[in-house]
C-alpha positions in Angstrom: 87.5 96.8 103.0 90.9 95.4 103.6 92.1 92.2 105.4 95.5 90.7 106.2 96.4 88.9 103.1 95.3 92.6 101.2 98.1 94.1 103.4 100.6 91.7 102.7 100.2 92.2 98.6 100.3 95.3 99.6 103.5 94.9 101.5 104.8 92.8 98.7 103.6 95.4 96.0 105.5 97.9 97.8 109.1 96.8 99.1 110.2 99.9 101.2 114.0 98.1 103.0 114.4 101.3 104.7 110.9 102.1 106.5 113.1 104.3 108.9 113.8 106.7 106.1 110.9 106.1 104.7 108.6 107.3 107.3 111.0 109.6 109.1 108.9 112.4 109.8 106.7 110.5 111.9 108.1 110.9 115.6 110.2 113.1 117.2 111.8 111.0 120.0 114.7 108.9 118.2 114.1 105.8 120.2 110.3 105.6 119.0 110.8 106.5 115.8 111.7 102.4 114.3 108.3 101.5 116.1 106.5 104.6 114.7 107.6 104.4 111.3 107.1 100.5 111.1 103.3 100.9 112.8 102.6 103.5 109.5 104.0 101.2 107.2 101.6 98.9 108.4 98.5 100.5 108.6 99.5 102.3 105.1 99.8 97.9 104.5 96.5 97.7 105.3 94.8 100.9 104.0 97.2 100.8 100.2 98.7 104.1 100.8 102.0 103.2 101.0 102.8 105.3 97.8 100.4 108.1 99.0 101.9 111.1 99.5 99.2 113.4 100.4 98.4 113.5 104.0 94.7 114.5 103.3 94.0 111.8 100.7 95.7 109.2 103.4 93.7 110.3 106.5 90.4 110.1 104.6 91.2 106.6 103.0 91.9 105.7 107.1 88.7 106.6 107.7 87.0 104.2 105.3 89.5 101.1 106.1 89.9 101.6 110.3 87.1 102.0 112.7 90.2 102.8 115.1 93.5 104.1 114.2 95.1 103.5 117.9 96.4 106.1 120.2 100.1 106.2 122.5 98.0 105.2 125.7 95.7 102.5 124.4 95.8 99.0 122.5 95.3 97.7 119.8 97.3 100.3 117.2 94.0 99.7 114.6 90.9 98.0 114.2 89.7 97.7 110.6 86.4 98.0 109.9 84.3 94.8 110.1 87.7 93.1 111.0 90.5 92.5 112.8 92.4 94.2 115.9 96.0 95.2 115.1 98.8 95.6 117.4 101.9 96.3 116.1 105.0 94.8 117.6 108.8 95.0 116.6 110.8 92.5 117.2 115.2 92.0 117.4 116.0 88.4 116.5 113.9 85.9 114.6 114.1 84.1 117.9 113.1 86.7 120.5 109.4 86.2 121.7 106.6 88.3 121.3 105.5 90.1 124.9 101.2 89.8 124.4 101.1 90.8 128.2 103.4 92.2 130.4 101.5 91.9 133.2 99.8 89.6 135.2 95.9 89.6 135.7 94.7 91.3 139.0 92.1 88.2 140.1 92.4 85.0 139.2 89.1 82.5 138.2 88.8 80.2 141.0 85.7 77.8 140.6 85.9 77.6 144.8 85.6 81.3 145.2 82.6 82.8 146.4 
């Protein structure tokens, strides 16, 4: 089982500076690719297959670390198993903030409300 300090050894085990490169075969459209790639480093992070080459061998250590490895349509990007809820985000500046929710909530709790 893997956890978030794991994944950063992992990270820190593994220094990839160019994840683009690294992972450029993952997405076809040019403007998702930075997202995609760094989303695969991270579950690869979290799994220690960073260095794995073989898709097969990847996909079937996935399946022992993530109970859900995220879809385009749905949040989070991966649960692991027994753990934590991953959603990857990428961010420009060290002082841009982090969007959790672009939207507002449809009702609101009002303790008056019947």
């Amino acid at each position: 089982m893997s956890n978030i300090l794991q994944a950063l050894a992992n990270i820190v085990a593994h220094p990839i500076p160019d994840i683009l490169n690294y992972y450029k075969n993952i997405s076809n459209n040019r403007i998702n690719q930075v997202g995609d790639a760094l989303e695969a480093f991270i579950k690869d992070a979290f799994a220690n297959t960073i260095s794995e080459v073989n898709f097969a061998n990847k996909s079937d250590i996935y399946s022992e670390t993530f109970s859900w490895v995220g879809n385009s349509n749905n949040i989070p990007d991966l649960i692991l198993k027994n753990g934590d809820a991953v959603e990857v985000k990428k961010i420009e500046s060290l002082n841009s903030q982090i969007a959790l929710n672009s939207s507002y909530p449809l009702d609101v709790f009002s303790p008056h409300a019947k």
